[in-house]
FIZAVO-604460 format. One record per residue: residue in one letter; x, y, z of N, C-alpha, C in turn; residue number from 1. Coordinates in pm, whole numbers, plus 50000, padded with zeros to 5 digits. Layout:
// residues N
+-----+-------+-------+-------+-------+-------+-------+-------+-------+-------+-----+
: res :   n.x :   n.y :   n.z :  ca.x :  ca.y :  ca.z :   c.x :   c.y :   c.z :   n :
+-----+-------+-------+-------+-------+-------+-------+-------+-------+-------+-----+
:   a :     X :     Y :     Z :     X :     Y :     Z :     X :     Y :     Z : NUM :
...
+-----+-------+-------+-------+-------+-------+-------+-------+-------+-------+-----+
// end
This chain:
// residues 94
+-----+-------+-------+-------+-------+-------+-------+-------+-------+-------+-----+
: res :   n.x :   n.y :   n.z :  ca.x :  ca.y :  ca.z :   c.x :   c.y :   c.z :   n :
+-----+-------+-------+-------+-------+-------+-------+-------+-------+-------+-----+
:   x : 10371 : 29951 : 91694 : 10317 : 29826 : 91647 : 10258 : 29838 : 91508 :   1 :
:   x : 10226 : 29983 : 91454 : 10157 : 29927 : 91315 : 10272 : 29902 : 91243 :   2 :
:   x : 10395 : 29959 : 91260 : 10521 : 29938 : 91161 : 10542 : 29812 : 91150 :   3 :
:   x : 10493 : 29737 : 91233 : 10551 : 29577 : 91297 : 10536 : 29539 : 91148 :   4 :
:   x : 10428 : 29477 : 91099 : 10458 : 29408 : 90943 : 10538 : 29509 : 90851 :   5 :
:   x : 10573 : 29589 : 90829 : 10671 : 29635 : 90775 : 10804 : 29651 : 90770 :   6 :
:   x : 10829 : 29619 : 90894 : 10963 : 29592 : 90973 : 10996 : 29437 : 90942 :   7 :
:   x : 10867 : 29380 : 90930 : 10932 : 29238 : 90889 : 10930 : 29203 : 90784 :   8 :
:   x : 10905 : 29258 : 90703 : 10859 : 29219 : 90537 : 10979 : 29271 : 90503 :   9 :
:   x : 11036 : 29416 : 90555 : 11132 : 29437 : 90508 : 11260 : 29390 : 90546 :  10 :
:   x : 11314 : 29340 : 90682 : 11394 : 29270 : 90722 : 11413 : 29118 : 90637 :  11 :
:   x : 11277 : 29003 : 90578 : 11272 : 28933 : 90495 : 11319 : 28999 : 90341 :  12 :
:   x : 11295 : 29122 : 90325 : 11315 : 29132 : 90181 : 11452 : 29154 : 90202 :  13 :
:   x : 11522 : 29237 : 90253 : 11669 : 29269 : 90297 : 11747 : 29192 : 90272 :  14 :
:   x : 11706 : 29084 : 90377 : 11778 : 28946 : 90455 : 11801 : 28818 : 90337 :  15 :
:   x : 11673 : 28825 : 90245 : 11699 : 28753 : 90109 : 11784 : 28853 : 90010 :  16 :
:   x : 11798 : 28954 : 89951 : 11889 : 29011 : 89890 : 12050 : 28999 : 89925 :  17 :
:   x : 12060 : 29021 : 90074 : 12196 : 28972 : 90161 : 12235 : 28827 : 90132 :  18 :
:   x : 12125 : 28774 : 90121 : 12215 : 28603 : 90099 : 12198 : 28571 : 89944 :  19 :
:   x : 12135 : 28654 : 89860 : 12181 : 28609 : 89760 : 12270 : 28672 : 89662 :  20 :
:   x : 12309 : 28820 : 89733 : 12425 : 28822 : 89695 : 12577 : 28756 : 89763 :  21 :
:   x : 12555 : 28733 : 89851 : 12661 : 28673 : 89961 : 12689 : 28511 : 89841 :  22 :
:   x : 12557 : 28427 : 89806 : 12578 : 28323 : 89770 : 12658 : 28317 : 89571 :  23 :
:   x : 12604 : 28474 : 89512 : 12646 : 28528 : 89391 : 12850 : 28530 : 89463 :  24 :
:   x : 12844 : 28581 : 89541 : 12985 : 28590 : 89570 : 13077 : 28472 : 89573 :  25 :
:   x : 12995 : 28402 : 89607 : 13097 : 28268 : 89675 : 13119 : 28226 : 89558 :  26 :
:   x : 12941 : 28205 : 89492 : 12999 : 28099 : 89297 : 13096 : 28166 : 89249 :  27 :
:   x : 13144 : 28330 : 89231 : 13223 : 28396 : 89158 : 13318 : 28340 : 89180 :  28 :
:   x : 13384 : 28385 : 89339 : 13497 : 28393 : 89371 : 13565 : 28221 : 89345 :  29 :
:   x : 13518 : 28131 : 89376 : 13482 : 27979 : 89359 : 13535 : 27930 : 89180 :  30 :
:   x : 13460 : 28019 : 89091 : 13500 : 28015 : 88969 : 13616 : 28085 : 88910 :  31 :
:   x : 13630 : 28147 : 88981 : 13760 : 28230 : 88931 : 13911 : 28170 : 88996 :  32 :
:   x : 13912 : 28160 : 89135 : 14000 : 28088 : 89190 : 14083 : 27944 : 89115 :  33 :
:   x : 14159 : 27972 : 89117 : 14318 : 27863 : 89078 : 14224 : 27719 : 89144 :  34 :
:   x : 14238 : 27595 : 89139 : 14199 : 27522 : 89187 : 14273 : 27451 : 89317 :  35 :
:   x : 14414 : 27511 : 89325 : 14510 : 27477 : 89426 : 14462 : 27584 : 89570 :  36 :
:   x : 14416 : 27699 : 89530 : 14412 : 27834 : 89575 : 14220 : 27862 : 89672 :  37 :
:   x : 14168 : 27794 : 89611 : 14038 : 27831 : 89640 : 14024 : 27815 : 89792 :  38 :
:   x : 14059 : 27745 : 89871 : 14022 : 27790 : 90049 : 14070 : 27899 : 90072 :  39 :
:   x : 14239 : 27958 : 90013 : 14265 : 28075 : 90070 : 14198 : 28194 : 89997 :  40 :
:   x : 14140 : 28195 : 89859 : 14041 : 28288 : 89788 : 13909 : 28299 : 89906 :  41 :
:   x : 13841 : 28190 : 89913 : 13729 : 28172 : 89989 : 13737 : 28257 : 90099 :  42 :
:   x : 13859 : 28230 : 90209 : 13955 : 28287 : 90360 : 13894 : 28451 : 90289 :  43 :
:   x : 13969 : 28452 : 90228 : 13982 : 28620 : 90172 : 13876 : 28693 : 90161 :  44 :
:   x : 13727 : 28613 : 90129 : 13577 : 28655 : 90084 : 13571 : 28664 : 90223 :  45 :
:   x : 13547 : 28589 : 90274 : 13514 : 28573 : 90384 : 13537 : 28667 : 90553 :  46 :
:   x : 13690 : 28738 : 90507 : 13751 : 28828 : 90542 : 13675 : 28965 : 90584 :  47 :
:   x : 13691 : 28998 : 90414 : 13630 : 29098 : 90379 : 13491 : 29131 : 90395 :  48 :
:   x : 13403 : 29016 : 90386 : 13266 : 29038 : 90440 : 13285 : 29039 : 90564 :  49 :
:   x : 13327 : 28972 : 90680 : 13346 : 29029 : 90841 : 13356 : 29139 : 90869 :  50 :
:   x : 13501 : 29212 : 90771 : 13495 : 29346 : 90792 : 13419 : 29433 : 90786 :  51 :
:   x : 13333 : 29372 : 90670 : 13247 : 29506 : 90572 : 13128 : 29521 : 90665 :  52 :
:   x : 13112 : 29364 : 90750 : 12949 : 29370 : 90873 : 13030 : 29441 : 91014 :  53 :
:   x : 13128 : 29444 : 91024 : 13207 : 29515 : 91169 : 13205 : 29633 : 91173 :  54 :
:   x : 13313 : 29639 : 91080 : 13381 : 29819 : 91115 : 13292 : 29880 : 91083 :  55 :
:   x : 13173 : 29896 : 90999 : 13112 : 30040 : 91026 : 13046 : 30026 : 91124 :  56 :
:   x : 12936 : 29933 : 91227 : 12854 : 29928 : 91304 : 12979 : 30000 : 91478 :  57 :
:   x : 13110 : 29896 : 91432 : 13213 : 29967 : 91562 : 13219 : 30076 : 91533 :  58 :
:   x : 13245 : 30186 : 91423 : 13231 : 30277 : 91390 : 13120 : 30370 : 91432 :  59 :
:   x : 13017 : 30314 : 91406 : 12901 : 30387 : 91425 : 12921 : 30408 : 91591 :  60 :
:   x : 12946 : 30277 : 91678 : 12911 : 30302 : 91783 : 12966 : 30401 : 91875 :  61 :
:   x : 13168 : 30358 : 91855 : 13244 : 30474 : 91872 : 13200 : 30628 : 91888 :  62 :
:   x : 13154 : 30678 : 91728 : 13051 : 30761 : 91689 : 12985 : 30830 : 91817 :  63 :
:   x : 12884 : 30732 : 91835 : 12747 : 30797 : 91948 : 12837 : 30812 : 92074 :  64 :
:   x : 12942 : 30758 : 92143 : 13015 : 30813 : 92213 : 13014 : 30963 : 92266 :  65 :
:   x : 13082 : 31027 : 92148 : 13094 : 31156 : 92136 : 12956 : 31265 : 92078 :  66 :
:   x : 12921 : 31222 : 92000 : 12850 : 31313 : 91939 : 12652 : 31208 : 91940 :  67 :
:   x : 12548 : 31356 : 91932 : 12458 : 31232 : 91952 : 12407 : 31130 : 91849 :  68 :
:   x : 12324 : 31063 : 91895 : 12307 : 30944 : 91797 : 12255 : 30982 : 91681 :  69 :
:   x : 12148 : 31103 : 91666 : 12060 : 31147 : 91522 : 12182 : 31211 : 91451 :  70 :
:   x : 12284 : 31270 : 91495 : 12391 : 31313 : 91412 : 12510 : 31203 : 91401 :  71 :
:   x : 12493 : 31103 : 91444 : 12612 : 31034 : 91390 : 12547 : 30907 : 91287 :  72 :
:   x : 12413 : 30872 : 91315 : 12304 : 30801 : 91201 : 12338 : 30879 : 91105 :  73 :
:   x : 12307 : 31019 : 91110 : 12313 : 31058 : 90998 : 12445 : 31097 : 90895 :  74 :
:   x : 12563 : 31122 : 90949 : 12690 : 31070 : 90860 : 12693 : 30927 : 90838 :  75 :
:   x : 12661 : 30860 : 90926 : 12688 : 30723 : 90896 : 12600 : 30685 : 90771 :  76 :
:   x : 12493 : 30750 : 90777 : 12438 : 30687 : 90642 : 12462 : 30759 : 90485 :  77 :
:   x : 12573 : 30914 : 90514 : 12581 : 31020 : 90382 : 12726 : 30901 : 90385 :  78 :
:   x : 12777 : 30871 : 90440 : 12908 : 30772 : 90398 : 12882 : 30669 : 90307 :  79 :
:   x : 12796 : 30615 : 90376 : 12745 : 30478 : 90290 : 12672 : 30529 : 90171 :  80 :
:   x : 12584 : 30654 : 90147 : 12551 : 30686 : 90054 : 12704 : 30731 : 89934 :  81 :
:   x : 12747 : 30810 : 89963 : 12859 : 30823 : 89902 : 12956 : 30691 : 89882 :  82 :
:   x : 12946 : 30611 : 89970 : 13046 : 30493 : 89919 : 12997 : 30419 : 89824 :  83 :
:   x : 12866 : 30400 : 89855 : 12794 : 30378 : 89717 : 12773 : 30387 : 89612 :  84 :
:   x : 12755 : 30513 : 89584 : 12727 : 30610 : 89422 : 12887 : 30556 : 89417 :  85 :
:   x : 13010 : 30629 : 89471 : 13130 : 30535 : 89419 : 13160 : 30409 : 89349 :  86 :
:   x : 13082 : 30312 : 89435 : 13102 : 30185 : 89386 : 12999 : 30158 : 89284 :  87 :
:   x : 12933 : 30200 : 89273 : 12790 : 30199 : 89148 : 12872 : 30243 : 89061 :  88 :
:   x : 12909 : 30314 : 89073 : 13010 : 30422 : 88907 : 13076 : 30357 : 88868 :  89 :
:   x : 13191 : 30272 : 88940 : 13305 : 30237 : 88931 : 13264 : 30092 : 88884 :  90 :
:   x : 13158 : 30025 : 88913 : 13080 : 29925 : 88869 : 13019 : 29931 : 88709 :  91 :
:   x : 13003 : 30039 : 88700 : 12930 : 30046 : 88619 : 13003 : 30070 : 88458 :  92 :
:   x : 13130 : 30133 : 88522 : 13260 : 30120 : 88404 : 13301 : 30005 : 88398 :  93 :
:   x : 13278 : 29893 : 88413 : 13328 : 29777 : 88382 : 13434 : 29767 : 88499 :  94 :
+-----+-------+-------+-------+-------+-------+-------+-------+-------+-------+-----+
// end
């Protein structure tokens, strides 16, 4: 229980960063899109964010299956660390 306000402050701080990049996405993709084209651009965002909230959590769970949970948290999160620094770099070259 003392974590309790911290758990929620940070779930609020999280939870606003998540939707405002989610909402940065949509104006992009929205502006860039053909004007004939934009539901199936949108389809496509939309896609890809399902995936991106699925497969690792099915992943993860798969995971604890086999091996225990403090060791599969913990690849699960050197992945995402590494997929990261990737996409930061690769971001960061234009």
């Amino acid at each position: 229980m003392a974590s309790l306000p911290l758990f929620l402050v940070g779930g609020a701080v999280s939870g606003a960063g998540a939707g405002t990049a989610f909402k940065g996405s949509v104006t992009t993709v929205l502006s860039l899109a053909v004007p004939e084209r934009r539901g199936e651009t949108l389809t496509g965002l939309f896609l890809a964010a399902y995936l991106g909230l699925s497969l690792p959590v099915l992943g993860l769970g798969l995971a604890v299956q086999t091996v225990p949970v403090p060791e599969a948290v913990l690849v699960f999160a050197g992945v995402l660390l590494v997929v990261t620094a990737l996409l930061a770099r690769r971001s960061a070259r234009g």
